[in-house]
TORNU-304230 format. One record per residue (C-alpha): x, y, z; residue number from 1. Coordinates in Angstrom, 3 decimals. Layout:
N
        px        py        pz   nr
         X         Y         Z  NUM
...
//
This chain:
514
        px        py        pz   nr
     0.000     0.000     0.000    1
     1.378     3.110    -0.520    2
     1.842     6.811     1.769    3
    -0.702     8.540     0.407    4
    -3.119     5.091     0.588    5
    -2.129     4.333     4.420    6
    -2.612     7.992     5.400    7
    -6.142     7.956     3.704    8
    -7.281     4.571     5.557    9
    -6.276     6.648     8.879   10
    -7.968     9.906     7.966   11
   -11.179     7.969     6.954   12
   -11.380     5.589    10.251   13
   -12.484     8.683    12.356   14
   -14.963     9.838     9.779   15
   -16.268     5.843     9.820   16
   -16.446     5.973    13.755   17
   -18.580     9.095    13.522   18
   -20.316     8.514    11.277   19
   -21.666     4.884    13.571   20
   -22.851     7.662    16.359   21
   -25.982     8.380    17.050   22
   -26.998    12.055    15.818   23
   -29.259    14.321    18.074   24
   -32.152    14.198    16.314   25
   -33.795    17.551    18.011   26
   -32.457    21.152    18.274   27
   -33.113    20.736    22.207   28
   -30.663    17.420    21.748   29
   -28.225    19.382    19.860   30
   -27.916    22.340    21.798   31
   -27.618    20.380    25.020   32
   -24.727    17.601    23.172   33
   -22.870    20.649    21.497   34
   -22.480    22.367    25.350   35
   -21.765    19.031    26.827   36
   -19.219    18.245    24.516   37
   -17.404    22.003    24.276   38
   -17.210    21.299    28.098   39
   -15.789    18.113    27.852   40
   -13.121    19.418    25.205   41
   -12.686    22.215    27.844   42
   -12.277    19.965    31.413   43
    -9.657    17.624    28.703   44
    -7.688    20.340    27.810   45
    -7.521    21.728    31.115   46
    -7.350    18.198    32.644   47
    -4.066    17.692    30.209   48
    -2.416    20.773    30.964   49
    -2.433    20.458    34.696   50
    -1.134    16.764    34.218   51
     1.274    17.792    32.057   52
     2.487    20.873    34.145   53
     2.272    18.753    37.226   54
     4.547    15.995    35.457   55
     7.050    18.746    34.626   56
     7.153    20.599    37.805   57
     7.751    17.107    40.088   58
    10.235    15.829    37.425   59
    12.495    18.979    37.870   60
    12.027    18.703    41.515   61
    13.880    15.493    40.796   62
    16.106    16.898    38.485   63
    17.159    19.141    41.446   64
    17.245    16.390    43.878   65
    20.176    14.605    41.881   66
    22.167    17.648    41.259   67
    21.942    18.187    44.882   68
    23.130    14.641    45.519   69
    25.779    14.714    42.801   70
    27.504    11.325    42.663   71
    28.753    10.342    45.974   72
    26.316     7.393    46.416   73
    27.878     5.458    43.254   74
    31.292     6.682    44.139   75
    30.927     5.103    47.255   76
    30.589     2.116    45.312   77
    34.019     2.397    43.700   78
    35.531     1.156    46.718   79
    33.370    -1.907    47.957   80
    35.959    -3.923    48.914   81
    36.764    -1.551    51.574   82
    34.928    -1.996    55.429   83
    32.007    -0.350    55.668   84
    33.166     1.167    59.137   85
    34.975     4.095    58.224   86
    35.656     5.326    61.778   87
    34.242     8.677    60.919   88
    31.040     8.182    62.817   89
    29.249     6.948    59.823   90
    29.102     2.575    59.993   91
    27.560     2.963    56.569   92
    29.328     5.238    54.675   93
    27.117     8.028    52.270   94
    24.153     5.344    52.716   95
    22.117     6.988    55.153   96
    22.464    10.504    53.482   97
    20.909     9.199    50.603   98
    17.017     9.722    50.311   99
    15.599     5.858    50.393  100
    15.270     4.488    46.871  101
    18.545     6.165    45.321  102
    20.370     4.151    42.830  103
    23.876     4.090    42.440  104
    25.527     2.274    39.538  105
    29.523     1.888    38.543  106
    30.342     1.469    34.713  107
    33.626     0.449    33.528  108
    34.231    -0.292    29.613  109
    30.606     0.141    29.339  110
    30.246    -2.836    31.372  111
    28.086    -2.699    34.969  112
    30.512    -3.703    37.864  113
    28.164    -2.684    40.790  114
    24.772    -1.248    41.488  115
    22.673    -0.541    44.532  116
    20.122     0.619    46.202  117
    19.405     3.071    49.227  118
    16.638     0.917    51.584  119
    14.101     2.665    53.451  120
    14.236     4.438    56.844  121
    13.420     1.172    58.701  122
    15.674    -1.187    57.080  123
    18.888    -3.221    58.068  124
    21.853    -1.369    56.587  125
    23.713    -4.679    57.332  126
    21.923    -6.399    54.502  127
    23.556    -6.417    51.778  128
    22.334    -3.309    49.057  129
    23.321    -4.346    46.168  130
    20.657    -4.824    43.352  131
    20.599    -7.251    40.605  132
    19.839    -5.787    36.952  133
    18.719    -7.994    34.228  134
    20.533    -7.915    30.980  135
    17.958    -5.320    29.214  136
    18.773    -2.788    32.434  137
    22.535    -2.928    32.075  138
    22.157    -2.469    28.628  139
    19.754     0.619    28.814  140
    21.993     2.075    31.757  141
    25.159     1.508    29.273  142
    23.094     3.928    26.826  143
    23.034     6.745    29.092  144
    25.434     9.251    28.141  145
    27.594    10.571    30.705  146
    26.911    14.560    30.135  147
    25.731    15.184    33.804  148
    21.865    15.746    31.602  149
    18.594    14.044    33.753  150
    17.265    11.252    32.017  151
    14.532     8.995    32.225  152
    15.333     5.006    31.701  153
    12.388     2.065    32.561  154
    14.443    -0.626    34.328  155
    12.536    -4.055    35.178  156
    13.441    -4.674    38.461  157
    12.888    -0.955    39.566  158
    10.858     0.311    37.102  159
    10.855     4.054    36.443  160
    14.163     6.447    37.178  161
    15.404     9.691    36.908  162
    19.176     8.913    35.913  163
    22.334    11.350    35.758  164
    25.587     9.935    34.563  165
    28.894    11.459    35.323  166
    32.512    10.322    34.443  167
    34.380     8.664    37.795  168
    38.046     9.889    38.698  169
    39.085     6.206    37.608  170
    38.151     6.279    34.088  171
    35.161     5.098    35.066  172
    31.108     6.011    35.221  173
    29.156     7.087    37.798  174
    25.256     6.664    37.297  175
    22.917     8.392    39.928  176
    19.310     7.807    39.676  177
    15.884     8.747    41.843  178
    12.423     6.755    41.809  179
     9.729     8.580    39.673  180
     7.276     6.708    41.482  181
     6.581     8.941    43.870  182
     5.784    11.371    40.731  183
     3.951     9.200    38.928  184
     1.729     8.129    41.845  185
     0.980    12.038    42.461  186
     0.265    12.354    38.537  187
    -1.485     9.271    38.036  188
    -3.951    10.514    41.803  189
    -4.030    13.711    39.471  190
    -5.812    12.040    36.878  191
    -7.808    10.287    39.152  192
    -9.721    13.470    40.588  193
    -9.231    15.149    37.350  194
   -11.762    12.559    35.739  195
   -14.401    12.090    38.561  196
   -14.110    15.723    38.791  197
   -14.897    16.329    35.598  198
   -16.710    13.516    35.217  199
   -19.312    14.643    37.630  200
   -19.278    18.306    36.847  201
   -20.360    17.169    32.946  202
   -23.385    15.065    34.148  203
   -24.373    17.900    36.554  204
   -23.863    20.448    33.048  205
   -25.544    17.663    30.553  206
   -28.770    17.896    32.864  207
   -28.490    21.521    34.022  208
   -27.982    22.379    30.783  209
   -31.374    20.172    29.093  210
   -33.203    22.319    31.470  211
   -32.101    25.492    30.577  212
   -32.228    24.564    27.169  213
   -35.454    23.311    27.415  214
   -37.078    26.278    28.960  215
   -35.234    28.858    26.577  216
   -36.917    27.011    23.769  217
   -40.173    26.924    24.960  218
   -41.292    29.685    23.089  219
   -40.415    27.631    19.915  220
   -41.674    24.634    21.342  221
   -45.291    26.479    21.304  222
   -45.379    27.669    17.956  223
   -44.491    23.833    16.841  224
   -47.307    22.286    19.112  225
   -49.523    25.341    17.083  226
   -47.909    24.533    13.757  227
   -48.794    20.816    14.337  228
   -52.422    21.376    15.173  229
   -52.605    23.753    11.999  230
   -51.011    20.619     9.913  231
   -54.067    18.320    11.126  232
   -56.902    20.666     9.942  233
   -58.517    20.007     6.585  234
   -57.720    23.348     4.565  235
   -59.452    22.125     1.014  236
   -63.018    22.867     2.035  237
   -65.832    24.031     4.364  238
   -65.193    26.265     7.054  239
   -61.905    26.134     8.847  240
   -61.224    27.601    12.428  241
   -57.576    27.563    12.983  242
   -56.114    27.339    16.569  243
   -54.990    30.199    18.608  244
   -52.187    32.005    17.992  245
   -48.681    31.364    19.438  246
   -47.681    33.107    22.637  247
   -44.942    35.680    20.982  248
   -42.065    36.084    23.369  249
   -39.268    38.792    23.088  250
   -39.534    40.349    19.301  251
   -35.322    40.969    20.018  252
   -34.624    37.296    19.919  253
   -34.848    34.791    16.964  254
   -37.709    32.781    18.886  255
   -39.869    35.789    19.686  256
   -39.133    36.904    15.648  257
   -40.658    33.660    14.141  258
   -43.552    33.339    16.415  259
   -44.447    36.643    15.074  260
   -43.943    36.064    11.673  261
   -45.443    32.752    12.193  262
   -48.654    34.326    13.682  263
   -48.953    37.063    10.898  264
   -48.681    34.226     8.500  265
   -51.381    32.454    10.611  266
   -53.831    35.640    10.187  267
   -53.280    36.171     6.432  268
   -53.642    32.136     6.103  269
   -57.212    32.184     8.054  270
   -58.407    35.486     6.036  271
   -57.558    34.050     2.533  272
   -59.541    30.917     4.288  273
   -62.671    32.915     5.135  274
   -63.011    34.577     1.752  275
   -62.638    31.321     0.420  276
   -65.570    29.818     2.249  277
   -67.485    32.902     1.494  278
   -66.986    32.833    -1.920  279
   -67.901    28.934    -2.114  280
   -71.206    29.546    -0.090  281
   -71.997    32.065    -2.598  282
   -71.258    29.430    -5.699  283
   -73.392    26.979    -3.566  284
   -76.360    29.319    -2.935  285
   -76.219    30.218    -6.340  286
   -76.141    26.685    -8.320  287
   -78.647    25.479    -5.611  288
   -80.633    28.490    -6.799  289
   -80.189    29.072   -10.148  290
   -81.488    24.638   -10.210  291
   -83.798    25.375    -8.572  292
   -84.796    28.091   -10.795  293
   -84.538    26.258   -14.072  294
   -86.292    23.236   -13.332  295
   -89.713    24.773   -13.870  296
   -88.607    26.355   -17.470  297
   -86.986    23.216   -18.487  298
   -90.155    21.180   -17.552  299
   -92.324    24.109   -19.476  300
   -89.891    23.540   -22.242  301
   -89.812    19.778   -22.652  302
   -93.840    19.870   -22.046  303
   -94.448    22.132   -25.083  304
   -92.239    20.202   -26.893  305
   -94.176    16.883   -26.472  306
   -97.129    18.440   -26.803  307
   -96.377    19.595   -30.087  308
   -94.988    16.424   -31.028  309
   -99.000    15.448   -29.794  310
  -100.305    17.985   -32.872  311
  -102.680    15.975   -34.885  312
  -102.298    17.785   -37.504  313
   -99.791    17.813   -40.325  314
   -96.368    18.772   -39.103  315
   -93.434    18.957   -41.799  316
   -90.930    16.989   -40.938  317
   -88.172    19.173   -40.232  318
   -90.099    20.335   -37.764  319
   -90.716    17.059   -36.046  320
   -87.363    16.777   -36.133  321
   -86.637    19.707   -34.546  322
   -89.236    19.326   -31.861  323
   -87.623    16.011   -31.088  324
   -84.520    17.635   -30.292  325
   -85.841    19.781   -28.188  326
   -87.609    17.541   -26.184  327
   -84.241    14.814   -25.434  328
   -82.128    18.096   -24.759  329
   -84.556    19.388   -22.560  330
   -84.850    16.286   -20.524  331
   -80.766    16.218   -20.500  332
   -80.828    19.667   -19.061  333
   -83.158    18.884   -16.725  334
   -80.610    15.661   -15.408  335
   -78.296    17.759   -15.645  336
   -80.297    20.691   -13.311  337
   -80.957    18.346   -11.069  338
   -77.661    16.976   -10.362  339
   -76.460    20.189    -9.569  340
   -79.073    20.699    -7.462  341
   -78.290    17.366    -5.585  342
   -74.347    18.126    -5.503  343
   -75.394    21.578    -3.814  344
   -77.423    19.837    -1.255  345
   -74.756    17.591    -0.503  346
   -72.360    20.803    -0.664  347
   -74.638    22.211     2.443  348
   -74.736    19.129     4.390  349
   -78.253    18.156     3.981  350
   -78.771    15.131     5.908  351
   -79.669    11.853     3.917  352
   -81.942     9.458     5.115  353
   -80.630     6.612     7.579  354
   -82.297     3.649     6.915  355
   -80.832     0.150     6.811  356
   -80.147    -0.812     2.782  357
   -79.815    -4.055     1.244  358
   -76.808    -3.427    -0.904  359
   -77.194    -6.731    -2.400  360
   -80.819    -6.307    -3.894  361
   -79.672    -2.966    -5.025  362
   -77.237    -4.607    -7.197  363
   -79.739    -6.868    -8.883  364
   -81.766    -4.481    -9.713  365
   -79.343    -2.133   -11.397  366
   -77.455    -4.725   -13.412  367
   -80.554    -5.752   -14.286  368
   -81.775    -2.643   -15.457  369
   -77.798    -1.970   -16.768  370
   -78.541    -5.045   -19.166  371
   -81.723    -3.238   -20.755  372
   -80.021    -0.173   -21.434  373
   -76.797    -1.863   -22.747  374
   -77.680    -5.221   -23.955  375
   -73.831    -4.876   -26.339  376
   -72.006    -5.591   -23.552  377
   -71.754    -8.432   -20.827  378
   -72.668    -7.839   -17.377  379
   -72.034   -10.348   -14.422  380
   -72.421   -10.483   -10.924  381
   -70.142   -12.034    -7.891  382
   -72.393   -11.464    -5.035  383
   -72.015   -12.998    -1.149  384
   -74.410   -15.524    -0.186  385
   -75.250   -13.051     2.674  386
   -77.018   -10.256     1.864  387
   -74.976    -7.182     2.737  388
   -77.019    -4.221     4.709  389
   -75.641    -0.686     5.525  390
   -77.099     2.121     7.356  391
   -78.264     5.134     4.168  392
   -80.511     6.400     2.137  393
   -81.309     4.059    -0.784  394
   -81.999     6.291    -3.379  395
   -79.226     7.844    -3.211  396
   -77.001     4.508    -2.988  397
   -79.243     3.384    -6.017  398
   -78.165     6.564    -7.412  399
   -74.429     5.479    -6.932  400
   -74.775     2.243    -8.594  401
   -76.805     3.607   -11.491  402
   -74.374     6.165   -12.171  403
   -71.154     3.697   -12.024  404
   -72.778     1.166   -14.444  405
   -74.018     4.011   -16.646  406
   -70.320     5.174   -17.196  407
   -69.044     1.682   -18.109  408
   -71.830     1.497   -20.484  409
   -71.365     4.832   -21.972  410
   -67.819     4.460   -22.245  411
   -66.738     1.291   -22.891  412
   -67.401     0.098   -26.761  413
   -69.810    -2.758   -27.338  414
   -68.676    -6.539   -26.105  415
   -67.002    -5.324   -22.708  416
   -67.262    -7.472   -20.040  417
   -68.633    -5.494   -16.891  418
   -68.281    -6.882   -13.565  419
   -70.429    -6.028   -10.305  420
   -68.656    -7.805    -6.966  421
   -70.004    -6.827    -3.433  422
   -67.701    -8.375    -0.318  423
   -67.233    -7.602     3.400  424
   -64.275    -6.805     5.251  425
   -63.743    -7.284     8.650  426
   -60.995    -5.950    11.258  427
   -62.161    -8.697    13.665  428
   -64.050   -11.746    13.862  429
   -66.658   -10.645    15.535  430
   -69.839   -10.410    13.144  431
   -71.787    -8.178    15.501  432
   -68.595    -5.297    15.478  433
   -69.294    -4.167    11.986  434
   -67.152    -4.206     8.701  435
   -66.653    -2.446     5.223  436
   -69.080    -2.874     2.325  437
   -66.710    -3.233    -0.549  438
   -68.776    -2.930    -4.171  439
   -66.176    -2.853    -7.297  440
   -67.130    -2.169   -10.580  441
   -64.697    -3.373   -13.222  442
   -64.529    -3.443   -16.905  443
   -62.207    -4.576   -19.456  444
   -62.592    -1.382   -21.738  445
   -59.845     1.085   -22.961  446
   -59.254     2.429   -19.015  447
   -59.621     6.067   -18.080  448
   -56.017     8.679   -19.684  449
   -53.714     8.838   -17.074  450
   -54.085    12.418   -16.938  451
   -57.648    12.504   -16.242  452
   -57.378     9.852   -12.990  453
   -56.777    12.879   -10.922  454
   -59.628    14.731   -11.064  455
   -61.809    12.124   -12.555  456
   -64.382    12.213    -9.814  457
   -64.494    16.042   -10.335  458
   -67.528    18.097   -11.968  459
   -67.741    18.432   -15.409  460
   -64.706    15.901   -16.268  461
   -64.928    13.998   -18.756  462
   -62.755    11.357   -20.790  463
   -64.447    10.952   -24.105  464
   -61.000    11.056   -25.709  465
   -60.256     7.714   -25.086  466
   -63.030     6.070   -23.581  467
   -65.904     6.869   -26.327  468
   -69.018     4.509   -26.896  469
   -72.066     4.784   -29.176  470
   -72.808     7.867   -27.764  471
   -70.089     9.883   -27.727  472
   -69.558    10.827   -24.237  473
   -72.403    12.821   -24.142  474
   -72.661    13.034   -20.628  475
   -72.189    16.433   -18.278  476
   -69.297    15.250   -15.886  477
   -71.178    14.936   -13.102  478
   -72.043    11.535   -12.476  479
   -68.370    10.253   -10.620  480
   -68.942    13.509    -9.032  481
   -72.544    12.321    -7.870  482
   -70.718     9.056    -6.648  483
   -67.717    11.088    -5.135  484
   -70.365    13.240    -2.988  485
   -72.881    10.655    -1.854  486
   -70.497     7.992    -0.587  487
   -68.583    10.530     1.250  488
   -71.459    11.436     2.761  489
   -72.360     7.906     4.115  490
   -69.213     7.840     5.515  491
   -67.309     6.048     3.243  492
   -64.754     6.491    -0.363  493
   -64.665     5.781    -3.662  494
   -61.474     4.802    -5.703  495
   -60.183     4.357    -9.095  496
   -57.509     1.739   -10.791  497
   -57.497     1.895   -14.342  498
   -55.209     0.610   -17.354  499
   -55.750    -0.273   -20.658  500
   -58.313    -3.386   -20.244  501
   -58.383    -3.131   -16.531  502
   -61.014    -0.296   -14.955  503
   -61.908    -0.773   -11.245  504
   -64.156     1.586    -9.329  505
   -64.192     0.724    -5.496  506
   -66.637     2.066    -3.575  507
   -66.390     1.397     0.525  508
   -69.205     1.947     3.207  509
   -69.432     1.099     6.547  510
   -71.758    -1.872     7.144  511
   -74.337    -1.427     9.551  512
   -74.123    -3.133    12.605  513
   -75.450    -4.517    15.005  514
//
């Protein structure tokens, strides 16, 4: 592997590991985490300096210590075949002016001839003091240079030391050395505190600080509870009261500027909303009205008509003709009045009758009336051998059916198969909790253009384009609206699947139960 590959696979294993955390999700979460971990980078850094400084200042403490000692202890050594008694009032020589733990070693030829160690205060100086080094220690104490510089050398039977080597008056090497254990007990009891210390003060921060965090976003935290409840109204239609307004806090801070802005959006959102509901009441009222209106000149109109078709005298036939015409578009207008008048009932909420239905006998009787007016194409049934009942008004249902079988007839060419299935779903077992009537109509016709699925159970849409029959489409648009409205209003939904050869309405009701 080469550099520049090695140094890659090291830069990318932290990126790896953090990218394995677990990310706040929340700005509460984040804010608290970020403070958390600037204080944790903080109580390290501060942690590592004192350690550090602490380390350094005991070390040259040391360092002092052995210049202060010099090399008398090893020197001492030089002579070991001589009696320890000197006669000078000192049995044990320089021993017992050396601090406990001092090491004293004699090179000569790079080679270790003695070494030794100062015992404790409570020890027998008539033991011998003399220390045995493993091959690894000589050799490390042969490295030391003899420049009278402080060094530190790991030696296995001692373990750590602060060494000094000096040259000997015979030609040889003097090596003092002092126990960093004392200093690396003080550092490592340093560390010790340093990290329950800190350990402690960044739990006590990590929940202080979630507190404070917590109440100096509750401001924000109110205008997302009202945002949330504004998410879960239905804005399309009817009259919409949106919730109160968000508490605004101080308009200096960042929290205190949203909720206002958020509030003023809130005010403008709820006045386009009321004109909007103003102006559809209006449209209501006035195609309830204006149906109203034109039934009784539609019926005047389609009554003359036939009556004049009733003439017993002669009657040329364009005339006839046109008399004809005026009667069948009259009696289209007047479907076509009163659908509109039905769709703004529905619009107002008029309530529909509530009478238990017999879905299944409804379906009988408007395939079988589907087959009279459409005897071209095939019509079957798949039909429970329960009778399925829901709670309506049966017209209207009728209505429903009528109007679904009409459109597969009317636009669907001759020799489609049309298909009328009624089932019941059920959450649970239990027959007396209720289900969903489930009615499909499906066809095997050209299917509804893609870009007319949409808004297919819109007014006036229509799909003649594609899905033409004898007729030509002549319909207004408003039957899959009719179907849309009054199945809604029993509670229930109406779907479409459609591709060429495949065309499924599915319309669901809640059954009645028990």
């Amino acid at each position: 592997m080469s550099t520049s590959g090695a140094l890659g696979a090291v830069l990318a294993w932290p990126r790896r590991l953090l990218a394995r955390l677990p990310r706040p999700r929340t700005l509460r979460a984040r804010l608290t985490a970020g403070l958390v971990v600037l204080l944790a980078v903080s109580c390290a850094a501060v942690g590592v300096a004192a350690v550090v400084e602490l380390d350094g200042f005991l070390t040259s403490r040391v360092d002092q210590q052995l210049r202060d000692v010099g090399a008398r202890f090893p020197a001492s050594l030089e002579h070991g075949t001589l009696p320890r008694d000197d006669h000078d009032g000192d049995e044990h020589g320089d021993t017992r002016r050396q601090a406990s733990g001092t090491l004293g070693v004699r090179l000569l030829n790079g080679k270790v001839t003695n070494a030794a160690v100062v015992p404790g205060a409570d020890a027998d100086y008539s033991t011998d003091l003399t220390v045995r080094l493993t091959g690894h220690d000589k050799a490390e104490l042969a490295r030391v240079p003899a420049d009278g510089r402080p060094r530190t050398v790991e030696l296995s039977a001692l373990h750590g030391y602060r060494v000094v080597a000096s040259h000997g008056l015979d030609g040889d090497v003097l090596i003092t050395g002092v126990p960093l254990e004392p200093v690396e007990a003080t550092v490592h009891r340093l560390e010790l505190v340093a990290v329950v210390v800190f350990g402690m003060a960044l739990a006590i921060t990590g929940v202080a600080g979630a507190l404070w965090v917590r109440w100096s976003l509750r401001p924000l935290s109110r205008v997302a509870a009202t945002a949330t409840r504004v998410s879960e109204l239905r804005l399309a239609s009817g009259e919409v009261a949106l919730p109160p307004r968000a508490p605004e806090s101080d308009p200096r801070s960042e929290v205190g500027r949203l909720a206002a802005a958020f509030n003023r959006m809130l005010h403008h959102v709820e006045d386009a909303l009321t004109k909007r509901h103003a102006s559809e009441e209006r449209l209501r009222s006035f195609a309830a009205d204006a149906s109203h209106e034109l039934r009784t000149p539609v019926a005047s109109v389609r009554g003359h008509a036939e009556l004049a078709l009733l003439h017993p005298g002669p009657v040329p036939p364009e005339i006839t003709r046109a008399l004809e015409r005026i009667a069948a578009e009259s009696a289209r207008m007047g479907e076509m009045v009163d659908e509109m008048l039905l769709l703004a009932r529905l619009d107002a909420g008029r309530p529909l009758e509530r009478q238990p239905v017999d879905l299944t006998r409804l379906v009988l009787d408007a395939v079988t009336d589907a087959r009279a007016a459409g005897p071209g194409h095939r019509w079957t049934m798949e039909l429970p051998e329960e009778p399925v009942t829901v709670t309506g008004d049966a017209h209207r249902l009728q209505q429903v059916l009528a109007n679904l079988l009409a459109n597969a007839r009317l636009h669907t060419p001759e020799g489609t198969k049309v298909t009328v299935s009624l089932e019941t779903e059920r959450e649970s077992r239990d027959e007396r909790a209720g289900g969903t009537a489930v009615l499909k109509v499906q066809d095997d016709g050209p299917g509804v253009p893609a870009e007319v699925q949409p808004g297919v159970f819109e007014r006036f849409t229509r799909a003649d384009r594609r899905r033409t029959g004898p007729s030509g489409g002549a319909g207004a648009g408003l039957g899959l609206s009719i179907v849309a409205a009054v199945t809604e209003a029993h509670g229930g939904g109406v779907t479409l699947e459609s591709r060429p050869g495949a065309t499924t309405f599915t319309v669901r009701l809640p059954e009645r139960g028990e």
